[in-house]
N, C-alpha and C positions, 0 to 999 in steps of 0.2 A: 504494500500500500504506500502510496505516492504521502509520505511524513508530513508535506503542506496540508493533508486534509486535514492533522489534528491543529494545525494553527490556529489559535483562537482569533473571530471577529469580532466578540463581541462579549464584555464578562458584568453583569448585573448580579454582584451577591446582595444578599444573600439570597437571589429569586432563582437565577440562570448565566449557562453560558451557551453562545452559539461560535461553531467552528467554522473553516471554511468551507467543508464539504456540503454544508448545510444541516448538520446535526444540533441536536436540541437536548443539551442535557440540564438536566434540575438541579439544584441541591434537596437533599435528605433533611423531610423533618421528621420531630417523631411526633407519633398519632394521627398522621396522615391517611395512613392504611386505609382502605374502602370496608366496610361494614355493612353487610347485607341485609336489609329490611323485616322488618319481625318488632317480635314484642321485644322489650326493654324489662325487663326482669325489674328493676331497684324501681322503676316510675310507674309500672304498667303500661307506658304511653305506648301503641302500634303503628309502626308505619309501614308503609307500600312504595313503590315507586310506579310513576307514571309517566308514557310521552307525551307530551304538551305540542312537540311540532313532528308530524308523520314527515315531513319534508327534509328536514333539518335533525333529524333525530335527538334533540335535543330533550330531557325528560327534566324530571322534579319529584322530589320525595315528599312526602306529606306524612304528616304525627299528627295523631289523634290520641285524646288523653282517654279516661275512662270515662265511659258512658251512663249517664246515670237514667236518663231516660228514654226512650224512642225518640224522634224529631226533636230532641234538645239541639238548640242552635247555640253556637259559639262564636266569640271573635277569632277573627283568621289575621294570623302573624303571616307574612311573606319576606324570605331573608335569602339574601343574599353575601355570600361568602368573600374572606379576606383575598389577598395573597397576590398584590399587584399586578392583575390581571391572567397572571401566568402560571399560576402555582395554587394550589387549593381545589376542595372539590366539596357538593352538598352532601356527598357520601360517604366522608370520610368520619373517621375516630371524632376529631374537634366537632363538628358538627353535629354527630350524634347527640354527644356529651351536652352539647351548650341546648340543643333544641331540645330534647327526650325531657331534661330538667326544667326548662324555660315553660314546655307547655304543662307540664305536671303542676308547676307552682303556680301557673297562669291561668288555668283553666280556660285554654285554648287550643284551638287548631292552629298549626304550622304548614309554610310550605316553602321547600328550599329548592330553587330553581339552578339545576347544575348548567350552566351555563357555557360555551367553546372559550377554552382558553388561549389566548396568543403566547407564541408566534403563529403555529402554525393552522391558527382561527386570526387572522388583524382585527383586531379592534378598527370599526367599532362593531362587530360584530357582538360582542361578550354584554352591550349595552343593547342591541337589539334583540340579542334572546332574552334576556331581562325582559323587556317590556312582551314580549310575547307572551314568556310568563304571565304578566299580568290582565295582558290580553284574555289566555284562556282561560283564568280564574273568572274574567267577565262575562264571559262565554256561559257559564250558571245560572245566568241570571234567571229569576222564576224557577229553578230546579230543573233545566233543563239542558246542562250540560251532560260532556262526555264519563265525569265520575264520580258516583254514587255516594261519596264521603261528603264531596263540599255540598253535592246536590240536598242531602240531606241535613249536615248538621252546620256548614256555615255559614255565619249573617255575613251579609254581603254590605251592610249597612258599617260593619265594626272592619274594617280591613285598616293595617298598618305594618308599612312596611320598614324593613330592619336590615345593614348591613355593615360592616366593619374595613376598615382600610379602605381598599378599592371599591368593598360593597358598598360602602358610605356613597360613594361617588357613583356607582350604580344606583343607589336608591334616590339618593339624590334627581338624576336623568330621570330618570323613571316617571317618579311624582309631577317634575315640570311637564313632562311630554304626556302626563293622562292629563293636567289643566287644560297646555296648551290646545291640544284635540279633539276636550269635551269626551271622556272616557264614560261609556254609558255601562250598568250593570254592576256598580258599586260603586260604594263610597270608601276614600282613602282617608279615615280621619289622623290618622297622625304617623310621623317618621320618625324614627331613632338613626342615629347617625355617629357612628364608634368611630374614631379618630379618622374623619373625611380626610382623602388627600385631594389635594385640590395644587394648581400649580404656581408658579412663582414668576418670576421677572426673566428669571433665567433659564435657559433649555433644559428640560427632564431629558436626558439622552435615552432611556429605559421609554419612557411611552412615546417618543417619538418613533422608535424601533416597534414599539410593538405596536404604535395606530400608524401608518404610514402617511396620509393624508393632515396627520395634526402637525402643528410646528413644535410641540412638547410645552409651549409656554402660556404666557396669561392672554394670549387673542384668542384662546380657545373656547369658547362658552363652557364645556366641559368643563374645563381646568377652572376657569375662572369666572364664578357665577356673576360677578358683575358688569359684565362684557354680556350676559345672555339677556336679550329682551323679552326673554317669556320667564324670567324668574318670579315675576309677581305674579303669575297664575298658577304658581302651584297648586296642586291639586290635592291639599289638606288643612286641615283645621292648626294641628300643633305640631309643630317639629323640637326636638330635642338632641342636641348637638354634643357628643361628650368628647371632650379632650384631654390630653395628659400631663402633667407638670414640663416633663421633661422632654418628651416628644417634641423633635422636628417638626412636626406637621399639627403644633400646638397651636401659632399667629397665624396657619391657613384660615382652620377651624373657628378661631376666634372671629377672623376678618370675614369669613362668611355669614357667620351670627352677625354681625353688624349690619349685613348685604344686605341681608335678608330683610332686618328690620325696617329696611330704607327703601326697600324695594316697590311697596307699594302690595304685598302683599298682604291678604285679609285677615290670617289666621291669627292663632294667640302664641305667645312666644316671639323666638324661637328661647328656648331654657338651653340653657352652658351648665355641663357637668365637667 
């Protein structure tokens, strides 16, 4: 083998590297592991997995906590996973762990939309399966969707969406694009938002590589909600924005709370954790 293939072109820790041959290797984390759908012993909670697009094969797991009655309806969490677009999955160990206990104390339904991860999915594709996600959750509406769990036990009236790092910024997109397009078939009342990245002045060399069309910086709407002219129709009541003392991506997070509040959007908040 020609030694130039292993040249690296490209090295983003702690997410990825790419070589020149065109290979795509990850870093190891631990609890990544995929975990196959079933009950959950310590919570009761059950989950399934489902395809959400026959096209795109893209699926979503869903957690259902214990049922106390027939047609009990519940609030529906919708989350979206960490991992700088590249790395993480809705079926791994972390996931399990955070949603299994999330809905058991919550006394809700969940649904974790595993989404194509870049490179070799580009962004923005990993944003439009998201919203598809949310698309087919709409798809419900009146009990008449493709699966039998939301059809039966979730208010479509309680949905909120939830996602961490990158998901932050997934959920983010998400919420403006059901405002901006008038999203029929539920209502988004509030978004949780775990240490958003959002971008800066200067080039993310890492999401420029992995969106090819973005410039990696703040003309992004993406990146930079205050450059987006549809952030004041987001499409919920409360957002909740949590950040970290020490985290880099603390005075994004910050400065998007302020956006937000400027924005001209209707809802209550946004709260800083």
């Amino acid at each position: 083998m020609d030694s130039t293939t292993n040249d690296l072109v490209h090295e983003f820790p702690p997410f990825l590297k790419v070589y020149k041959d065109g290979r795509v290797e990850r870093y190891a984390f631990m609890g990544t592991d995929p975990i196959p759908a079933g009950l959950d012993p310590k919570t009761g909670v059950q989950s399934k997995d489902v395809v959400i697009s026959p096209e795109t094969g893209v699926k979503a797991r869903i957690f259902m906590p214990k049922i106390d009655q027939p047609g009990q309806k519940l609030p529906l969490l919708i989350h979206y996973h960490g991992g700088g677009f590249c790395i993480g999955s809705a079926l791994d160990n972390v996931a399990w762990n955070f949603l299994t206990y999330l809905v058991s104390l919550g006394n809700m339904m969940a649904i974790s939309v595993e989404y194509r991860l870049a490179p070799e999915h580009p962004l923005p594709i990993a944003y439009d399966d998201s919203w598809a996600g949310l698309q087919w959750v709409a798809s419900h509406f009146n009990g008449s969707g493709p699966e039998p769990w939301i059809n039966e036990h979730a208010d479509l009236n309680r949905v909120f969406l939830l996602g961490e790092s990158a998901g932050a910024t997934i959920t983010h997109d998400v919420a403006v694009r059901a405002g901006a397009v008038g999203l029929v078939g539920l209502k988004v009342v509030g978004i949780l938002m775990v240490h958003p990245f959002f971008g800066g002045k200067e080039t993310d060399e890492m999401y420029k590589y992995l969106c090819p069309t973005s410039s990696g910086r703040d003309d992004d709407p993406r990146l930079n909600p205050v450059v987006d002219p549809n952030l004041g129709k987001m499409a919920c009541q409360r957002v909740m924005v949590f950040v970290a003392e020490k985290d880099w991506l603390r005075n994004r997070g910050q400065a998007y709370y302020e956006t937000l509040g400027k924005s001209g959007w209707g809802g209550t908040g946004p709260q800083d954790l």
